[in-house]
C-alpha positions as CSV (number, residue, x, y, z in Angstrom):
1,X,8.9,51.6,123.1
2,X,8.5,52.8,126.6
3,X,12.6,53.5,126.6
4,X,12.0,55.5,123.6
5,X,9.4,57.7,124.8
6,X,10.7,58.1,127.8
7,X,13.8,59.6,125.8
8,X,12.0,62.0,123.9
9,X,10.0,63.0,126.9
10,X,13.6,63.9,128.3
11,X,14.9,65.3,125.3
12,X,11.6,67.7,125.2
13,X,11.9,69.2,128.8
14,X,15.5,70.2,127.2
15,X,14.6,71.9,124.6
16,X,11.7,73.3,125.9
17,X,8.3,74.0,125.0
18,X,6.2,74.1,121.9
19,X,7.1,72.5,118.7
20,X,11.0,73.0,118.8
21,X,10.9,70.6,121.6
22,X,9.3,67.7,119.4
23,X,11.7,68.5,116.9
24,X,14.6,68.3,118.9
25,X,13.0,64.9,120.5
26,X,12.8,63.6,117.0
27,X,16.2,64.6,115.6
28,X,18.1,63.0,118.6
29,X,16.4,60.1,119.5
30,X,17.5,59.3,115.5
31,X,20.5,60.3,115.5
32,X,20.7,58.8,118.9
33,X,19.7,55.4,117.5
34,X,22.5,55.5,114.7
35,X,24.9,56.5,117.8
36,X,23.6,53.3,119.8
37,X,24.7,50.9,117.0
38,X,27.8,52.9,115.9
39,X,28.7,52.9,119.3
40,X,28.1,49.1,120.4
41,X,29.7,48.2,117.1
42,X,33.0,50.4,117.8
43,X,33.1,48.6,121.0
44,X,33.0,45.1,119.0
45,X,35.2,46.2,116.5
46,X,37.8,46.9,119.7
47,X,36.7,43.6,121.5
48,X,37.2,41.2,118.0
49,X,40.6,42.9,117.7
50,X,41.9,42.9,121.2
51,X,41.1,39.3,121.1
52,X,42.4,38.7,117.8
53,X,45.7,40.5,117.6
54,X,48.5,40.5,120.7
55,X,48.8,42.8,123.7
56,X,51.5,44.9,121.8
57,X,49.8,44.9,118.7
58,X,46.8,46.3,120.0
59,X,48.5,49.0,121.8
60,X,49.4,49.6,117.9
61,X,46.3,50.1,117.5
62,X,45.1,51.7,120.3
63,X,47.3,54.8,118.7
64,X,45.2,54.5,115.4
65,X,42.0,54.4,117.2
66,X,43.1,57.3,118.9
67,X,43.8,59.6,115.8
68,X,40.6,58.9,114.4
69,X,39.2,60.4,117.3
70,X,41.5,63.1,117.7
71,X,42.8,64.8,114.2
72,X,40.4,64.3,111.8
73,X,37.8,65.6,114.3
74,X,39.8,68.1,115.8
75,X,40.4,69.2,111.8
76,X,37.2,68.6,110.1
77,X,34.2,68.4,113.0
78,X,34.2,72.5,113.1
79,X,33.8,72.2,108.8
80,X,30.7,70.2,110.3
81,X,29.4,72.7,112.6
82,X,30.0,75.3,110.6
83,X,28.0,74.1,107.3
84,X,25.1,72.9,109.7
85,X,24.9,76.3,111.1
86,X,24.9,78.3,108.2
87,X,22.7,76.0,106.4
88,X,20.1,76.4,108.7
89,X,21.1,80.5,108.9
90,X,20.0,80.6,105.3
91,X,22.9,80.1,103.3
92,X,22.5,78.7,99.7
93,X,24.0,75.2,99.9
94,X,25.7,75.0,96.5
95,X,27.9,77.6,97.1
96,X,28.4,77.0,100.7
97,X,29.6,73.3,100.0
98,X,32.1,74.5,97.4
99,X,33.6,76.8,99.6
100,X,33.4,74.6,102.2
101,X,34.9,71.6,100.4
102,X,37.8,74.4,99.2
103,X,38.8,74.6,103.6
104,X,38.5,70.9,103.8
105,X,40.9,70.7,100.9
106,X,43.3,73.0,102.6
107,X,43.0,71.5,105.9
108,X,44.1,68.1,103.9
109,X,46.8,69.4,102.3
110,X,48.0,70.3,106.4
111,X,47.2,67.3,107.9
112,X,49.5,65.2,105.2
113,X,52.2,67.9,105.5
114,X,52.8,67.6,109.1
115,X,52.5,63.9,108.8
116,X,55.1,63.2,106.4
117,X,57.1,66.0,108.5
118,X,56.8,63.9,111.9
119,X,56.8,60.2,110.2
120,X,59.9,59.6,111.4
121,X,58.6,60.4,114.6
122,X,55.0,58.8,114.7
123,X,56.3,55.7,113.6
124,X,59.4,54.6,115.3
125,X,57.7,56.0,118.8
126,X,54.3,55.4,118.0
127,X,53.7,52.6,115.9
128,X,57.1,50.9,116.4
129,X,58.3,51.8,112.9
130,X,55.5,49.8,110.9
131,X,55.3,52.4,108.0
132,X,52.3,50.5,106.6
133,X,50.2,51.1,109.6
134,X,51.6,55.0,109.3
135,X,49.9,55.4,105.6
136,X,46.9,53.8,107.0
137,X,46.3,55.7,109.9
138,X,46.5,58.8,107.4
139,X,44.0,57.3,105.2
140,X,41.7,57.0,108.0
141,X,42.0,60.4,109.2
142,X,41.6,62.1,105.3
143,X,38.4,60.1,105.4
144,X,37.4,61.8,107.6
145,X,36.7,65.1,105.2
146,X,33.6,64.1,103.5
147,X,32.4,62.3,106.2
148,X,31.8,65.6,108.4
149,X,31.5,67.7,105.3
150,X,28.0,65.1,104.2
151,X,27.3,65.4,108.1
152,X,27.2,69.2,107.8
153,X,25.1,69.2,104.8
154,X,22.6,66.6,106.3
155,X,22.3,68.3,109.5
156,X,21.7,71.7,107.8
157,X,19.0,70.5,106.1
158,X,17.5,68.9,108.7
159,X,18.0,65.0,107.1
160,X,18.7,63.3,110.4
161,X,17.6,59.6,109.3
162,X,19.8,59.7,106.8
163,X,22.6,61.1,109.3
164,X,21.7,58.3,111.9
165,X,21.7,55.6,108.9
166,X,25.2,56.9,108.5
167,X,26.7,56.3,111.5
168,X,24.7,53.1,111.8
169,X,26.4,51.8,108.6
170,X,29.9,52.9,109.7
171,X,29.9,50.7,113.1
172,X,28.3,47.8,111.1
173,X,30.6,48.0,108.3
174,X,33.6,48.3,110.7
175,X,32.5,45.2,113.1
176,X,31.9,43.0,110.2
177,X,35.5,44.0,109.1
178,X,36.8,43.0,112.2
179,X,35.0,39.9,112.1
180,X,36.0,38.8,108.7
181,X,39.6,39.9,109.9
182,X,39.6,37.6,112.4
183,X,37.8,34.5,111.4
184,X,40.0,34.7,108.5
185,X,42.7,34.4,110.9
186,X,44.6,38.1,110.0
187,X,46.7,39.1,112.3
188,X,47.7,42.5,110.0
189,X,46.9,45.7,112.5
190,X,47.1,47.6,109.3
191,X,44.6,45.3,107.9
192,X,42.2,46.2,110.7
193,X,43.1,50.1,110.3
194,X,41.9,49.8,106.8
195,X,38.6,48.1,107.6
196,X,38.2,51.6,109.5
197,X,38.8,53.4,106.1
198,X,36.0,51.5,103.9
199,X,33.4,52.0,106.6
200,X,33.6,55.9,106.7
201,X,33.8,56.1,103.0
202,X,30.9,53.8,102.2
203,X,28.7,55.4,104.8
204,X,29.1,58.7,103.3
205,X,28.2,57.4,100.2
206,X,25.1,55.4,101.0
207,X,23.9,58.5,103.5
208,X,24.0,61.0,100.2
209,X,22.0,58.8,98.6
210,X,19.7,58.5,101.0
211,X,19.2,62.3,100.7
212,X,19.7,63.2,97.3
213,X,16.1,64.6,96.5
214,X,16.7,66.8,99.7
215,X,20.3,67.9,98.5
216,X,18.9,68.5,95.0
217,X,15.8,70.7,96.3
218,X,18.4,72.7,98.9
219,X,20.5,73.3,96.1
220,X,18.9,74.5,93.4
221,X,16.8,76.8,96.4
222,X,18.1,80.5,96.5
223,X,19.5,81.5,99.9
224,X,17.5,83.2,103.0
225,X,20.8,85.0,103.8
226,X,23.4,86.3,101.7
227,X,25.8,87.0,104.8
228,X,25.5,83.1,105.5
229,X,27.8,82.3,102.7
230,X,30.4,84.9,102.8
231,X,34.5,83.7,102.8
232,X,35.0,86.1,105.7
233,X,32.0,84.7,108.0
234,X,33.4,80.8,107.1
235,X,36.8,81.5,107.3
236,X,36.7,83.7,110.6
237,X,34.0,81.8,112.6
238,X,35.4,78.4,111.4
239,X,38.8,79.5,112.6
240,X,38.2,79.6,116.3
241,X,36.1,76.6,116.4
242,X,38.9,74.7,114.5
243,X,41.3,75.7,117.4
244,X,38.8,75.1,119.9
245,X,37.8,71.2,118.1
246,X,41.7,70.5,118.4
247,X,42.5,71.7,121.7
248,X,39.5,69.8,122.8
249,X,40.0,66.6,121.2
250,X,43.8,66.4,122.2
251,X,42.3,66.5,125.9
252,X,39.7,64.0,125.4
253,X,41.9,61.4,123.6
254,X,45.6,62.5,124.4
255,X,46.2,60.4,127.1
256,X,47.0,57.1,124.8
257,X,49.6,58.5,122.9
258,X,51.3,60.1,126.0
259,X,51.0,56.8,127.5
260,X,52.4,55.4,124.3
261,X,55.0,57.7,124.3
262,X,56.3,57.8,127.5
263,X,55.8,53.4,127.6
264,X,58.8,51.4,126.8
265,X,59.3,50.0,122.9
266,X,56.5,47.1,122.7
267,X,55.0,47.9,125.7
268,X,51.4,46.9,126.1
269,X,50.4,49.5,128.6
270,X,49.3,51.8,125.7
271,X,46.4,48.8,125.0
272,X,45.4,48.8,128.4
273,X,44.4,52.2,128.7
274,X,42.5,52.2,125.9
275,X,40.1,49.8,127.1
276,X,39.2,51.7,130.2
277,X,39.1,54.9,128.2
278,X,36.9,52.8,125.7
279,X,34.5,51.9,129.0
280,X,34.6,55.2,130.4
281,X,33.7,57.3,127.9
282,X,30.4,55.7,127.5
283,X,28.4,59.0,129.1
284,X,30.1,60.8,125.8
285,X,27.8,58.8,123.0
286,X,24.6,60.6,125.1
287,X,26.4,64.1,124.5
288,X,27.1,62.8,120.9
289,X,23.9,62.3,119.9
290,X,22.4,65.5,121.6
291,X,25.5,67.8,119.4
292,X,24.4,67.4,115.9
293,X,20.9,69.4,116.9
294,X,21.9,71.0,120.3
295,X,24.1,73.7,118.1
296,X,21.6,74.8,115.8
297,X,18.6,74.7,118.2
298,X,20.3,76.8,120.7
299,X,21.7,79.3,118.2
300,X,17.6,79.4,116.9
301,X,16.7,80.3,120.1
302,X,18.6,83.2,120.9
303,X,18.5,85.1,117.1
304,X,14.8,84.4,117.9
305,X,15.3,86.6,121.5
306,X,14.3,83.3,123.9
307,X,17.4,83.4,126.4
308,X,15.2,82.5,128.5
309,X,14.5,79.4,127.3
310,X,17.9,78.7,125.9
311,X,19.2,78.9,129.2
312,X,16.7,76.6,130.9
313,X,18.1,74.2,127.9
314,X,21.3,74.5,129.0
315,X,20.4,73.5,132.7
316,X,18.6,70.8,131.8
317,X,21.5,69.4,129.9
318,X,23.9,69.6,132.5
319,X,21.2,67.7,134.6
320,X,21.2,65.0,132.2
321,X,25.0,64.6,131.7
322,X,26.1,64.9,135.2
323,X,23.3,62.4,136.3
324,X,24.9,59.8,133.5
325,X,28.2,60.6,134.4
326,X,27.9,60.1,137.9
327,X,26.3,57.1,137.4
328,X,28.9,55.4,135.2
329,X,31.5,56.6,137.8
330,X,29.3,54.7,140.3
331,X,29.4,51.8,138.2
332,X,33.4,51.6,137.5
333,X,33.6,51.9,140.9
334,X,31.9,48.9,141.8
335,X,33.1,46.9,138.9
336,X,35.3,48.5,137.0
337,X,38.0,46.1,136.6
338,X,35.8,43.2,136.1
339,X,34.1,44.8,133.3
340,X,37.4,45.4,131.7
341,X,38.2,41.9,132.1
342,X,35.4,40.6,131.0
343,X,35.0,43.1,127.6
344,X,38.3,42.5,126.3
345,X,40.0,39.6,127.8
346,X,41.9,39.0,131.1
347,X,45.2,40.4,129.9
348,X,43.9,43.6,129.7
349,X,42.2,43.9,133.2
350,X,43.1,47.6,134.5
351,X,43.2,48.9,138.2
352,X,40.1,50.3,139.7
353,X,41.7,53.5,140.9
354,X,42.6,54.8,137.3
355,X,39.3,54.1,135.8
356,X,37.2,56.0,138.2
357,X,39.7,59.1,137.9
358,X,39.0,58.8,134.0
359,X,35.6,58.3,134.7
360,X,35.1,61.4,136.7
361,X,37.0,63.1,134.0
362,X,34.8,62.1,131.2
363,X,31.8,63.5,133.2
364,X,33.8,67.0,133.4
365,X,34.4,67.0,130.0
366,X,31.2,66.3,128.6
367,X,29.9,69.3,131.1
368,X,32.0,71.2,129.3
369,X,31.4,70.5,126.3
370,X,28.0,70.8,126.8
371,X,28.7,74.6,128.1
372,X,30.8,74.9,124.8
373,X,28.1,74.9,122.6
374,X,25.9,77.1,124.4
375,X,29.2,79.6,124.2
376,X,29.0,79.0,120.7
377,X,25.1,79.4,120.2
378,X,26.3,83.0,121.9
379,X,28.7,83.6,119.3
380,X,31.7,83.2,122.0
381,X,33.7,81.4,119.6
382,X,37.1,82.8,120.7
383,X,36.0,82.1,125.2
384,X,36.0,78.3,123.8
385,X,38.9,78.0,121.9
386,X,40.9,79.8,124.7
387,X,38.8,77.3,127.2
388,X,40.0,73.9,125.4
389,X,43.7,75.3,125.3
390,X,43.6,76.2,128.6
391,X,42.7,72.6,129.6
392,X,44.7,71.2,127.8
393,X,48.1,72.9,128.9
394,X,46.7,72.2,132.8
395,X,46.6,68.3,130.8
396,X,50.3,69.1,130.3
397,X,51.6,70.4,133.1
398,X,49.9,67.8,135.4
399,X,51.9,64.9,133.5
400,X,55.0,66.1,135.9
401,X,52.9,65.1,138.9
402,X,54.2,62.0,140.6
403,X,52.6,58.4,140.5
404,X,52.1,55.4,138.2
405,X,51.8,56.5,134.3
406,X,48.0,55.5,134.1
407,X,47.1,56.9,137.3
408,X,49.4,60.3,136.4
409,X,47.9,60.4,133.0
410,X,44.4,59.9,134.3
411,X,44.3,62.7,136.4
412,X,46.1,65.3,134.3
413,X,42.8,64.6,131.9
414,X,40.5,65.1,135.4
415,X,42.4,68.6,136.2
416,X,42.3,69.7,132.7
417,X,38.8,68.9,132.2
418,X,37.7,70.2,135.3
419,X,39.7,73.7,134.4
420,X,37.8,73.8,131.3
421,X,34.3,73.3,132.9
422,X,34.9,75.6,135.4
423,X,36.1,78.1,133.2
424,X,33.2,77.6,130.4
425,X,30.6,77.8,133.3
426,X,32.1,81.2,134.2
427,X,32.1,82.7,130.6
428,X,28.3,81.1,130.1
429,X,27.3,82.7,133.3
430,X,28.4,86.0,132.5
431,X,27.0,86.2,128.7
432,X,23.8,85.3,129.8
433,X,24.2,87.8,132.5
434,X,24.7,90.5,129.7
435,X,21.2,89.2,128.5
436,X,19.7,89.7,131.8
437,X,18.9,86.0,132.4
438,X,20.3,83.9,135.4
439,X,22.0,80.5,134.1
440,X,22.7,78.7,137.3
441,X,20.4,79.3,140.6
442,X,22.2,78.9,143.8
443,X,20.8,77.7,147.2
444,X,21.5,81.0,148.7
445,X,19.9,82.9,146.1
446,X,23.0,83.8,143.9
447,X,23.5,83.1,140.4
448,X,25.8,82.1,137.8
């Protein structure tokens, strides 16, 4: 109990005083909780499967793992943001689901296009040509539609048990998979790709039910705001944020498949990175579990004319998530290696010096991220998307630098990361500026 309250204590200085700040204590310390066990349950689900399946196999894998966390976000997480936020704008949530639900099934109809354009492609580089683990990977990123479209809709409406029981159930559902899988004795990657399918889709579905009465009440509710629900708002202010979730997650997860790519045919390398990735982005489940509120909350807060306050929020959070970023850099540093070792196996041990360089670039990124929502909250949709690309190319461009691939890959993330935080603290700066409020004091007596 005393770690809990001392997280809500935390969380309240962030959001500031009064009774937003216990709200925003109580939505992410649950959600937070259903993080914690998605989160220690994603790591079992990689630690039963690195054990269970070869080094080359897992690399396999590693590619699958990484698309999960990389198109269907980058495609569908912005569907997310935007229901949540119009939801809590006022907008009538039959009518906003329907058109929402008519996006997703565009965005769909994209994502399998320009899969079954670049199969060829994807699976003779990528998954060395098992067209089995292709269709599978697919699956698991289509899932990934009503999963942030019921996350948008319970957000919204403020149903943040049964958002935390979601992602609860997905980890458990996908570890127990795994388990099965490999007591069993299944050596199928595509077998452990699917598990990842059937968790998503049976989380959704037990998370609804969970809020139905809620969903029904919302629904049959006329809308605050009729400008909530218009195409042209969705469409327009979903548009930039869907750039900006893409360019963003292809920097966060991107280095994999480059490493994938540019690795030899059966190459394990691809595995190995992974599992440092895996243990550096720990820092990022914090950030997770503060995004489903943090949006909404901060947009609250400046319709309601407290800059003020929304920018001591955003100082406090980049506080918090530099303090847990430097301390998990600390930590790889001392141990790194071992850790690795010890998570997933001796095989898949990786060098200290590319794990601290990933580290360091987690930290920038969930900075930036952070900085990315407060842009949004201040309707600076377009400054993020061009933020993310601009990382991203810098991501790029760095690949040409000399050095070992993991080492060369790790700090093309750090450079493009660091790009987009310094950029994203500029822009922040500067629109709170325009509001007369100072976002970051300097010693000196400038400000940001």
């Amino acid at each position: 109990m005393t770690g809990l309250a001392a997280v809500r204590r935390s969380v309240g200085k962030l959001a500031g005083r009064g009774g937003l700040a216990g709200t925003m204590s109580s939505q992410v310390v649950t959600v937070g909780m259903g993080l914690l066990v998605l989160g220690l349950t994603s790591y079992g689900f990689l630690v039963v499967a690195a054990r269970r399946l070869d080094a080359s196999q897992f690399a396999q894998l590693s590619v699958v793992w990484t698309a999960l966390f990389t198109i269907g976000p980058g495609l569908f997480l912005p569907l997310e943001q935007a229901v949540a936020q119009r939801l809590a704008a006022g907008a009538a949530p039959g009518q906003l689901l329907r058109r929402a639900a008519a996006l997703a099934g565009a965005l769909l109809a994209v994502l399998a296009a320009l899969s079954l354009a670049l199969a060829p492609f994807i699976s003779r580089r990528l998954l060395d040509s098992d067209i089995a683990l292709f269709w599978a990977m697919l699956l698991t990123n289509c899932a990934l539609a009503p999963v942030h479209l019921s996350r948008g809709l319970l957000a919204g409406l403020g149903q943040f048990r049964a958002y935390g029981v979601q992602l609860g159930f997905d980890g458990t559902v996908r570890l127990l998979g795994a388990m099965v899988l490999a007591v069993a004795g299944v050596g199928s990657v595509t077998a452990y790709a699917a598990v990842l399918v059937v968790s998503q889709l049976s989380a959704t579905v037990l998370s609804l039910a969970l809020a139905h009465r809620a969903v029904r009440r919302a629904v049959s509710s006329p809308p605050r705001s009729a400008n909530a629900t218009r195409w042209a708002g969705l469409a327009s202010g979903l548009s930039w944020m869907l750039v900006a979730a893409l360019a963003s997650q292809s920097l966060a997860n991107g280095g994999t498949v480059v490493v994938k790519a540019f690795a030899e045919p059966g190459d394990a390398v691809a595995g190995h990175f992974l599992t440092a990735v895996v243990l550096t982005r720990l820092p990022l489940f914090l950030f997770a579990a503060l995004q489903a509120s943090l949006l909404p909350l901060l947009a609250r807060r400046i319709t309601d004319g407290d800059v003020v306050g929304a920018a001591a929020g955003v100082r406090r959070l980049l506080a918090i998530l530099g303090l847990v970023g430097a301390v998990a850099t600390l930590v790889l540093l001392l141990a790194g290696p071992e850790l690795d070792a010890l998570v997933f196996g001796s095989e898949f041990r990786v060098a200290r010096l590319p794990m601290v360089i990933l580290s360091v670039a987690s930290t920038f990124y969930i900075l930036a991220a952070g900085l990315g929502q407060a842009l949004l909250a201040l309707e600076s949709a377009a400054q993020v998307a061009w933020g993310w690309i601009g990382g991203f190319a810098v991501f790029l461009l760095a690949l040409v630098l000399p050095g070992s691939l993991e080492v060369r890959v790790s700090v093309a993330l750090l450079l493009g990361a660091a790009v987009t935080f310094a950029g994203f603290l500029a822009s922040a700066g500067f629109r709170f500026h325009q509001r007369g409020v100072r976002l970051i004091r300097l010693p000196a007596g400038a400000a940001l």
